[in-house]
N, CA, C and O atoms as a GROMACS GRO file, in nm:
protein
  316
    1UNK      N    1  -1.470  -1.580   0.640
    1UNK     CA    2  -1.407  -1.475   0.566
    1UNK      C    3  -1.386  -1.356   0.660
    1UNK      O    4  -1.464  -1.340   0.753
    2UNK      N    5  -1.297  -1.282   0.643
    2UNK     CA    6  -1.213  -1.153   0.744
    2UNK      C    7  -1.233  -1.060   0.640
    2UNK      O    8  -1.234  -1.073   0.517
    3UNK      N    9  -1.249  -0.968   0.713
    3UNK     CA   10  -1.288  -0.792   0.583
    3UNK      C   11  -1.216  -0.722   0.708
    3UNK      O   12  -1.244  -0.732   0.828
    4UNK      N   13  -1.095  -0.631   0.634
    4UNK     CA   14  -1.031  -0.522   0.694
    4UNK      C   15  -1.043  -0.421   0.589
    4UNK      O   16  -1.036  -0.432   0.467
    5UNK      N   17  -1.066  -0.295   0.683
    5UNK     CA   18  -1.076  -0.209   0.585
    5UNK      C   19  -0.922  -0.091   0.547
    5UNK      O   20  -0.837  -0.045   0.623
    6UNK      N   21  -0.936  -0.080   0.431
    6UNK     CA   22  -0.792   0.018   0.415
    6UNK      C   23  -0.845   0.195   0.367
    6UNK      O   24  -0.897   0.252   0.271
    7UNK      N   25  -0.797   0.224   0.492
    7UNK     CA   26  -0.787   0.360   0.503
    7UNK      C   27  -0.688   0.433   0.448
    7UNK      O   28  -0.585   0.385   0.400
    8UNK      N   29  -0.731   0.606   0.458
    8UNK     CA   30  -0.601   0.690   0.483
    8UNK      C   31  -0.646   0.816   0.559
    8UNK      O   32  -0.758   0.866   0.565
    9UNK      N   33  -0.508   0.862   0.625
    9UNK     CA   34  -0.562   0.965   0.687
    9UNK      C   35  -0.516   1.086   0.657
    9UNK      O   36  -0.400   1.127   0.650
   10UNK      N   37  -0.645   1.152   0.634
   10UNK     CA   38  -0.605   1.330   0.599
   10UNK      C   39  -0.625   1.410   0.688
   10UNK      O   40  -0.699   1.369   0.777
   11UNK      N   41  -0.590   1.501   0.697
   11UNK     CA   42  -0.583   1.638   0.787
   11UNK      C   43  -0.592   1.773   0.736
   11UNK      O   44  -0.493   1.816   0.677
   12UNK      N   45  -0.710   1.862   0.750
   12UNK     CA   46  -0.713   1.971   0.684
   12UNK      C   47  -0.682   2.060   0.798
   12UNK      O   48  -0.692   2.022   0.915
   13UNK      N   49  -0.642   2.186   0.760
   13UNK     CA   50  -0.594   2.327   0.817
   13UNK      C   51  -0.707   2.365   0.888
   13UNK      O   52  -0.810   2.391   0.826
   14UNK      N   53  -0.702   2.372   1.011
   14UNK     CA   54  -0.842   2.436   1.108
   14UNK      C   55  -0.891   2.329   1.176
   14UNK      O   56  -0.972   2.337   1.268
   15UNK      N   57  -0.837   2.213   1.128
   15UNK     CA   58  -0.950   2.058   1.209
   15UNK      C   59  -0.848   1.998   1.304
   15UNK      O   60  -0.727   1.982   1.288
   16UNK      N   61  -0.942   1.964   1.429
   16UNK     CA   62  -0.857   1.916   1.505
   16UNK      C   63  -0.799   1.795   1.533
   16UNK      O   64  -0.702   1.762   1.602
   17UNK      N   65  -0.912   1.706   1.434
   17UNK     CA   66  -0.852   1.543   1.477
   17UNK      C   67  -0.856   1.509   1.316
   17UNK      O   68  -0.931   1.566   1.237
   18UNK      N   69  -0.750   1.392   1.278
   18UNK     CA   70  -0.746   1.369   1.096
   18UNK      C   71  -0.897   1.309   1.121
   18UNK      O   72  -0.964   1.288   1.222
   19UNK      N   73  -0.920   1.288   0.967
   19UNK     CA   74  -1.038   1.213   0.889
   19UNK      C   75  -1.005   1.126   0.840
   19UNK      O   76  -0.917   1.148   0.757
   20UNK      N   77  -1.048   0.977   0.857
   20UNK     CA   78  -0.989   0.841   0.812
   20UNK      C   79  -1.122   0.823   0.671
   20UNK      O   80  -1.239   0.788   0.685
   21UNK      N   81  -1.056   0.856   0.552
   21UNK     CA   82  -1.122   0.786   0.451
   21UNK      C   83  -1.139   0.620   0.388
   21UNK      O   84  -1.032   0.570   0.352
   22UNK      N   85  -1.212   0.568   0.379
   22UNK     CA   86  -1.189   0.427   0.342
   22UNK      C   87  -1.152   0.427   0.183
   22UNK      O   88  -1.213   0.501   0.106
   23UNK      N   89  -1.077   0.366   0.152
   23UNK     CA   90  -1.050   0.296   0.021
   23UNK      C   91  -1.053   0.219  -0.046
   23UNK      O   92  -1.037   0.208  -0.167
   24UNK      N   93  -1.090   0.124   0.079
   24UNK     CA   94  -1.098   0.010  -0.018
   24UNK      C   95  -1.119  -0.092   0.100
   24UNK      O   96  -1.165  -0.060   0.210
   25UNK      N   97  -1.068  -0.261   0.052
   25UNK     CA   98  -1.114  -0.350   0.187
   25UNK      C   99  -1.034  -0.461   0.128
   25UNK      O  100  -0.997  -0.461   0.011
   26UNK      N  101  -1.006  -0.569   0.227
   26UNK     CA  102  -0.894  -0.659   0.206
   26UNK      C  103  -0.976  -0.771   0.258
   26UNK      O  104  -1.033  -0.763   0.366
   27UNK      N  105  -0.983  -0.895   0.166
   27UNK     CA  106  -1.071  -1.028   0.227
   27UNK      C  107  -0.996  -1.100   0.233
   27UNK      O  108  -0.934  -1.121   0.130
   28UNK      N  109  -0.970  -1.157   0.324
   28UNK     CA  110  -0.883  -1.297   0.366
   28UNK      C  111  -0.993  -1.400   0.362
   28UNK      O  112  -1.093  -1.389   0.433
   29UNK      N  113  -0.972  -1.514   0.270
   29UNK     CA  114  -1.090  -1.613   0.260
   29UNK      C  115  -1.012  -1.690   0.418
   29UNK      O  116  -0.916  -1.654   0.487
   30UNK      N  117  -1.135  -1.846   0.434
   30UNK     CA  118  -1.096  -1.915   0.560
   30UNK      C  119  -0.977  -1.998   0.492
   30UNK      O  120  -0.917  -2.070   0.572
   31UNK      N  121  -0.932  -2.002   0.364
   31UNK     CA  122  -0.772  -2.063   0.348
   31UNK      C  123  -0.704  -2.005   0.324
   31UNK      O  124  -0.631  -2.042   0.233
   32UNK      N  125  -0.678  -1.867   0.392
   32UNK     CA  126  -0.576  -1.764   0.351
   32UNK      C  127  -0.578  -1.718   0.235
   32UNK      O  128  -0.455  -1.713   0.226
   33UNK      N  129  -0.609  -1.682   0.145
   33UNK     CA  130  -0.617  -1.628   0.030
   33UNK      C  131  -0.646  -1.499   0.064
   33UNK      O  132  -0.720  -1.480   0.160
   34UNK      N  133  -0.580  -1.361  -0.024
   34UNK     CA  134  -0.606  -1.268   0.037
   34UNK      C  135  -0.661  -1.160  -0.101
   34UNK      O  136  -0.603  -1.159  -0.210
   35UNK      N  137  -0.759  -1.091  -0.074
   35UNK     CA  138  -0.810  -0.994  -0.239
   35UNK      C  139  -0.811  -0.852  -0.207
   35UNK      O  140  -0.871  -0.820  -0.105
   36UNK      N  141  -0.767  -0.782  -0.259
   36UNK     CA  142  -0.804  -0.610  -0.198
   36UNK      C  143  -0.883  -0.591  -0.290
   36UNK      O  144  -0.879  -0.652  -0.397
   37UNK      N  145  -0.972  -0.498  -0.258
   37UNK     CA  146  -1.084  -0.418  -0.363
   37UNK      C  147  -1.076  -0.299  -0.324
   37UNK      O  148  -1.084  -0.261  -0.207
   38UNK      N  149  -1.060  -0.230  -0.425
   38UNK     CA  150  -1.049  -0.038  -0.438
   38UNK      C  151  -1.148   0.050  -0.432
   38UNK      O  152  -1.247  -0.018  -0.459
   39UNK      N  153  -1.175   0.131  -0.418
   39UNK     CA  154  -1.343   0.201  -0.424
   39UNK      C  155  -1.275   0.252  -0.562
   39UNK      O  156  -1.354   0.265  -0.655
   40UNK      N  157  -1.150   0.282  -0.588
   40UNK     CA  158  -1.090   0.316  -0.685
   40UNK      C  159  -1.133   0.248  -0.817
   40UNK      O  160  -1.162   0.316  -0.915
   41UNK      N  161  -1.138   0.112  -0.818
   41UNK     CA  162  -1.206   0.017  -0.925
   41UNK      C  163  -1.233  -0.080  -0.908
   41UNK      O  164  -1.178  -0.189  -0.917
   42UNK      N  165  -1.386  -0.020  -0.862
   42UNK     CA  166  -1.533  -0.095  -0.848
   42UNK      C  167  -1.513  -0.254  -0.923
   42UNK      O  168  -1.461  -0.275  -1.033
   43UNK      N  169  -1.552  -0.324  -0.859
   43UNK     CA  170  -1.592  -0.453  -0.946
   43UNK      C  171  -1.452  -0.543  -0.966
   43UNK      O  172  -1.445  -0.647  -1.030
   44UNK      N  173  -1.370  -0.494  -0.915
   44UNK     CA  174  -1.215  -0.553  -0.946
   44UNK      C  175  -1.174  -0.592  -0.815
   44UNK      O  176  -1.187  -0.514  -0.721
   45UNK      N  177  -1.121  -0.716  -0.801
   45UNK     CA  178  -1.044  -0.788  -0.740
   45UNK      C  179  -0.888  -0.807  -0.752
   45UNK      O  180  -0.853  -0.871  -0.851
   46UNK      N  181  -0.786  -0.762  -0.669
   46UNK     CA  182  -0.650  -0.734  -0.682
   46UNK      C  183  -0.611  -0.849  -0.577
   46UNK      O  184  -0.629  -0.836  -0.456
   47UNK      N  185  -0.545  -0.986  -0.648
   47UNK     CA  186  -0.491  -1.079  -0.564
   47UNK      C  187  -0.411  -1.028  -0.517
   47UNK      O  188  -0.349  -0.938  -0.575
   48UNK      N  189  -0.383  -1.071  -0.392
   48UNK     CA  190  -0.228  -1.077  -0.322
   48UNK      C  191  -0.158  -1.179  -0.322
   48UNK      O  192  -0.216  -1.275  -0.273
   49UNK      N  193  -0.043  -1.202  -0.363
   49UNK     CA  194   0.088  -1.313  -0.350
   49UNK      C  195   0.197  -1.286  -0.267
   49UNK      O  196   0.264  -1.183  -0.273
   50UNK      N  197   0.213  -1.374  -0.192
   50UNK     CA  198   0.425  -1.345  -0.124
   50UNK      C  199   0.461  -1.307  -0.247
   50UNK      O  200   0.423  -1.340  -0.360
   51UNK      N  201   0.557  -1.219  -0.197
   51UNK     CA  202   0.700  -1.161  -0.343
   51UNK      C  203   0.806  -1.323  -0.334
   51UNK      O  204   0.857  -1.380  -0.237
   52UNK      N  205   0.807  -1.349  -0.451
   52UNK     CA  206   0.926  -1.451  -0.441
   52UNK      C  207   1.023  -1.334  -0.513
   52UNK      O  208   1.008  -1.245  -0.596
   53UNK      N  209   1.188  -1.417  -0.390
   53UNK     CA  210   1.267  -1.368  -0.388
   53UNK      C  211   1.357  -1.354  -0.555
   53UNK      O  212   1.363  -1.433  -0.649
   54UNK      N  213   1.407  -1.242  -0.537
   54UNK     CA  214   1.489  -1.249  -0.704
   54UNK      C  215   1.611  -1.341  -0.696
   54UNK      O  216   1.634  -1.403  -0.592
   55UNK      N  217   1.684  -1.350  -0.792
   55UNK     CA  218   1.781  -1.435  -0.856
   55UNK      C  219   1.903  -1.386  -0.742
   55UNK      O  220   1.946  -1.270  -0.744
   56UNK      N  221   1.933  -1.447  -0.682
   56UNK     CA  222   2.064  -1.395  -0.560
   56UNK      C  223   2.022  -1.337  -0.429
   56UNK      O  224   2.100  -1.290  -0.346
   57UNK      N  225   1.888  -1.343  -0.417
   57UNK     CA  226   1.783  -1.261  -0.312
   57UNK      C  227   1.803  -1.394  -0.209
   57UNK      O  228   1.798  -1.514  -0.237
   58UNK      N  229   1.829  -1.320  -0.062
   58UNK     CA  230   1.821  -1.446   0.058
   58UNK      C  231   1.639  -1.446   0.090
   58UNK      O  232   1.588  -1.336   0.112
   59UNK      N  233   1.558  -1.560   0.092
   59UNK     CA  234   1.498  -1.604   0.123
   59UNK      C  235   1.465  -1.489   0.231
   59UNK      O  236   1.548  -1.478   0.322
   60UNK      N  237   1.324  -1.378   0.232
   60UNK     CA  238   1.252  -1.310   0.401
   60UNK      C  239   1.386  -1.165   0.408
   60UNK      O  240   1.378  -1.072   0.488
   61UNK      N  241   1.483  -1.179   0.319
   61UNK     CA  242   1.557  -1.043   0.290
   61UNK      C  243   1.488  -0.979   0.187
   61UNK      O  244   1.446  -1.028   0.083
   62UNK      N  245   1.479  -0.818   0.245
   62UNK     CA  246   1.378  -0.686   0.228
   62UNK      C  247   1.462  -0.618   0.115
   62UNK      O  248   1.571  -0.567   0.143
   63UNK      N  249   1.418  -0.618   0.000
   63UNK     CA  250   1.461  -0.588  -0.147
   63UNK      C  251   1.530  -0.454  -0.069
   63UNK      O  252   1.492  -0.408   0.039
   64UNK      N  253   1.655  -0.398  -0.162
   64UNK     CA  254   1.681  -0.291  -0.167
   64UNK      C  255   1.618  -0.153  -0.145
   64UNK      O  256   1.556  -0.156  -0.251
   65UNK      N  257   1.588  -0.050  -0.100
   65UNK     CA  258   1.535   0.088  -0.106
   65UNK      C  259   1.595   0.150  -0.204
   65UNK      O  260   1.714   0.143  -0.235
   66UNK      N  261   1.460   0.246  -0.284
   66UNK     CA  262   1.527   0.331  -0.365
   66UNK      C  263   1.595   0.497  -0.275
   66UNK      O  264   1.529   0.545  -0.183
   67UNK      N  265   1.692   0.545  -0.308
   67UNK     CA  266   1.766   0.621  -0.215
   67UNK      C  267   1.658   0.728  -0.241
   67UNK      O  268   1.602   0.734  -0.350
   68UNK      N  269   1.622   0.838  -0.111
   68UNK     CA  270   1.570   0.931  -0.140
   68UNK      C  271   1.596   1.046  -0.199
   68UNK      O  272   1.711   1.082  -0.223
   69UNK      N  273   1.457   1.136  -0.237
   69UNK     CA  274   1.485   1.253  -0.285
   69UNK      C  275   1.436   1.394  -0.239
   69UNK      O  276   1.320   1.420  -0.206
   70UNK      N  277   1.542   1.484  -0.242
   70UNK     CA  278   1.421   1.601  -0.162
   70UNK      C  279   1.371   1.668  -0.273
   70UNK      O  280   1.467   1.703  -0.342
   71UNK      N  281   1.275   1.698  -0.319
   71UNK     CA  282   1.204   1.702  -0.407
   71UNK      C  283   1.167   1.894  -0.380
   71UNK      O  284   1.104   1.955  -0.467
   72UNK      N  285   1.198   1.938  -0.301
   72UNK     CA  286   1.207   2.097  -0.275
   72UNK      C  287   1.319   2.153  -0.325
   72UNK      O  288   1.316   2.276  -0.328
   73UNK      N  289   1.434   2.092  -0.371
   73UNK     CA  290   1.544   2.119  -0.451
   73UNK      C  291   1.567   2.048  -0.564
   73UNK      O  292   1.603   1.932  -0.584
   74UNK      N  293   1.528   2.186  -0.671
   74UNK     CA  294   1.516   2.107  -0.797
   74UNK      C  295   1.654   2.057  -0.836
   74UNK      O  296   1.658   1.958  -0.908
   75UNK      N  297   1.777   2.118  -0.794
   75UNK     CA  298   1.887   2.025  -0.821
   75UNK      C  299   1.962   1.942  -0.813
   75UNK      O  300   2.072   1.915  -0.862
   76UNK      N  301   1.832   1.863  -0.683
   76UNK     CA  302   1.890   1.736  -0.668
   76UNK      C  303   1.791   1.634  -0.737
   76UNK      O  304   1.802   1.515  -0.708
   77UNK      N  305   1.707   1.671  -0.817
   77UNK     CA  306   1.629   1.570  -0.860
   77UNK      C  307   1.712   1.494  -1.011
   77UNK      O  308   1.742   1.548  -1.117
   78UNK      N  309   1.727   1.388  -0.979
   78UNK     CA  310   1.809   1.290  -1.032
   78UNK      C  311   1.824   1.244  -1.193
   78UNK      O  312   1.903   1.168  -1.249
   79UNK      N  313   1.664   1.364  -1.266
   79UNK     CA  314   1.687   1.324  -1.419
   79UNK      C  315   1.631   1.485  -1.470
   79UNK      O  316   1.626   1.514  -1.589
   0.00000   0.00000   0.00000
């Protein structure tokens, strides 16, 4: 079994190097099977699956992006 851990990194005002918090951890069993667990919720196991492709989707082609938003101008926010 493989344990990676999933971080993030923050950075406060005055510090000189970020702070890597853990979140959680990702187990790859020895037949590939893969589980994330959250510190978020304890006791829970979140499978991972390949995305199968949608209805007209090419096979390893990267779904659409949603278009961005600048979110500092309220009049471009979209609803």
């Amino acid at each position: 079994m493989k344990y990676q851990d999933l971080v993030v990194k923050k950075t406060w005002e005055g510090q000189e190097k970020p702070k890597w918090l853990t979140v959680g951890t990702i187990r790859t069993t020895d037949d590939g099977k893969q589980f994330i667990e959250l510190n978020l919720f304890p006791d829970t196991s979140i499978y991972v699956f390949d995305r199968k492709p949608r209805e007209g989707q090419v096979q390893n082609q990267a779904p659409q992006q949603a278009p961005s938003v600048n979110l500092d101008n309220q009049e471009e926010i979209p609803f």
